[in-house]
Each structure stands twice: as structure tokens, then as C-alpha cells.
C-alpha positions as CSV (number, residue, x, y, z in Angstrom):
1,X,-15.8,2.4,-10.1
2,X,-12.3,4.1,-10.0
3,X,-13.0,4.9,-6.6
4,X,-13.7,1.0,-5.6
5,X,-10.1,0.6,-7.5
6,X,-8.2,3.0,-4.7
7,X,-9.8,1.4,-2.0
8,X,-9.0,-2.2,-2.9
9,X,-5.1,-0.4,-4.2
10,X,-4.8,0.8,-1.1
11,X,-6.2,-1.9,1.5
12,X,-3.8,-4.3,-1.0
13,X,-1.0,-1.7,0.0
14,X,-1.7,-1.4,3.4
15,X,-1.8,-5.3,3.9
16,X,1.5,-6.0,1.7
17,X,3.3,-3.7,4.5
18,X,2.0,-5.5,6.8
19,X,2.6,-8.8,6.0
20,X,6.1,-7.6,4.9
21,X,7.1,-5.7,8.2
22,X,5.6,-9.0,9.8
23,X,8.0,-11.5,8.2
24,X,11.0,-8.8,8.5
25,X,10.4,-9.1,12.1
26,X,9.6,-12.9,12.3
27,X,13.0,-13.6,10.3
28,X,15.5,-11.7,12.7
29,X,13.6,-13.1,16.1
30,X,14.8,-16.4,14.6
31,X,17.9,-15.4,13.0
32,X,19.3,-12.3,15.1
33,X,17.5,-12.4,18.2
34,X,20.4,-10.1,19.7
35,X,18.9,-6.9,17.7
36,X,16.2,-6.3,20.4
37,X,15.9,-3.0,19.4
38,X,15.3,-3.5,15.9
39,X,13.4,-6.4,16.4
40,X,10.9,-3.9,18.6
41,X,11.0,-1.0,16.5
42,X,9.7,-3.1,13.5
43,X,7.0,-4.9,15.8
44,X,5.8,-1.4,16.6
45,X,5.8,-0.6,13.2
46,X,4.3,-3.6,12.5
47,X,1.3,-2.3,15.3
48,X,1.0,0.7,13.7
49,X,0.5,-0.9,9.9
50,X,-2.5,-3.0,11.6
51,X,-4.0,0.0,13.4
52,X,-3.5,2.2,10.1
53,X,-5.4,-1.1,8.1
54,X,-8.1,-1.1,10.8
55,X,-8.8,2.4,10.5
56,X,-8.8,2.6,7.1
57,X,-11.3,-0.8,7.1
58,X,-13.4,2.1,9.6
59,X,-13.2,4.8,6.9
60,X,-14.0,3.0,3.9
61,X,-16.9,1.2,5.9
62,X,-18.2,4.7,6.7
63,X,-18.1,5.7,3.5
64,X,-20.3,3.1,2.2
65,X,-22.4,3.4,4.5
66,X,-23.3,7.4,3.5
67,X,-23.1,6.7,0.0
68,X,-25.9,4.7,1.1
69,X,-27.8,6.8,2.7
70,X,-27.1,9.4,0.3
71,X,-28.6,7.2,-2.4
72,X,-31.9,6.6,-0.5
73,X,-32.2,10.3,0.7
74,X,-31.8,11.6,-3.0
75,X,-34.4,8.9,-4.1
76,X,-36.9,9.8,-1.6
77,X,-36.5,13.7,-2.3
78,X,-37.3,13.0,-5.8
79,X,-40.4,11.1,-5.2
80,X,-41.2,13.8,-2.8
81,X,-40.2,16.6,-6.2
82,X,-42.8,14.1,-8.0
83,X,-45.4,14.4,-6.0
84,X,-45.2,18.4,-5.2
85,X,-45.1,18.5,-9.0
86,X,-48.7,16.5,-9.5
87,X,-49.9,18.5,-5.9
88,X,-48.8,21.9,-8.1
89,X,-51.2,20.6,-11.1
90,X,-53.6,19.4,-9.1
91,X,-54.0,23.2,-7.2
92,X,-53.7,25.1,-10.4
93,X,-56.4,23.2,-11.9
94,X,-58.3,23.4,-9.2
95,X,-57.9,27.3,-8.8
96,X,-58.5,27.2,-12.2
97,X,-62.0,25.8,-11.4
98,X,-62.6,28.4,-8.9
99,X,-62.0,31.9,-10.5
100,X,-65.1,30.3,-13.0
């Protein structure tokens, strides 16, 4: 559950930068449209965020997806434990029935 908390934290992070480095730039393109440089710099940045929030979306999508597949591997190795387990009782009564 904590773990679920980060994520959303963090994608909520990630977005808020965004959206702020996005309305920085968007303000002085209408208000100062003679910083070029600035006005570039923070649309890179503002490229980078996105790329940063796309990778992370990647990541945490990954994740899932081997949690997953974690969880369905562990249950079939228990039914597989289960089953060697009634095998085991099944041969030691039935060597059991043999050395008679």
C-alpha cells in the first residue's frame, strides 16, 4: 500500500513540474517574448519533465506487470509444493505396501 502512495507522490510530483515549467514558459512567450533564451531553456526543460513522466509511467507499468507475474509464479509453485507433498505420501505408502 505505501508503495502505491510513492508512485502516485511522485507521478503527482512529476506532473506538478510539468504543468508548472509549462505555464512558466507559456507566460513569458506572451509577456517577454525577447528572452528567447530563457523561453527555450525552460521548453527544454519542460521536454525533459514529460520524457522523465513517460519513463517513469514505463517503470511503474513494468513493475506491475512483474508483481504480477511474481504473484502467479509463487501461486503455481505452491500448488506444484501441494501436490509433490500428496505424491511424497502417496510413494511412502506405497513403499510401505511393498517391503510387506
Amino acid at each position: 500500500m505505501m508503495t502505491e502512495l510513492y508512485k502516485l507522490d511522485v507521478k503527482a510530483l512529476v506532473g506538478q513540474h510539468y504543468f508548472t515549467l509549462k505555464a512558466s514558459r507559456e507566460d513569458l512567450e506572451e509577456n517577454y517574448p525577447h528572452k528567447v533564451d530563457l523561453i527555450e531553456n525552460l521548453a527544454s526543460a519542460e521536454k525533459d519533465v514529460l520524457n522523465i513522466k513517460h519513463a517513469l509511467r514505463m517503470s511503474f507499468d513494468e513493475l506491475e506487470n512483474s508483481n504480477r507475474r511474481n504473484y502467479d509464479l509463487e501461486l503455481i509453485n505452491l500448488k506444484l509444493q501441494t501436490r509433490l507433498n500428496e505424491l511424497e505420501l502417496i510413494n511412502k505408502s506405497l513403499m510401505k505396501r511393498v517391503e510387506l
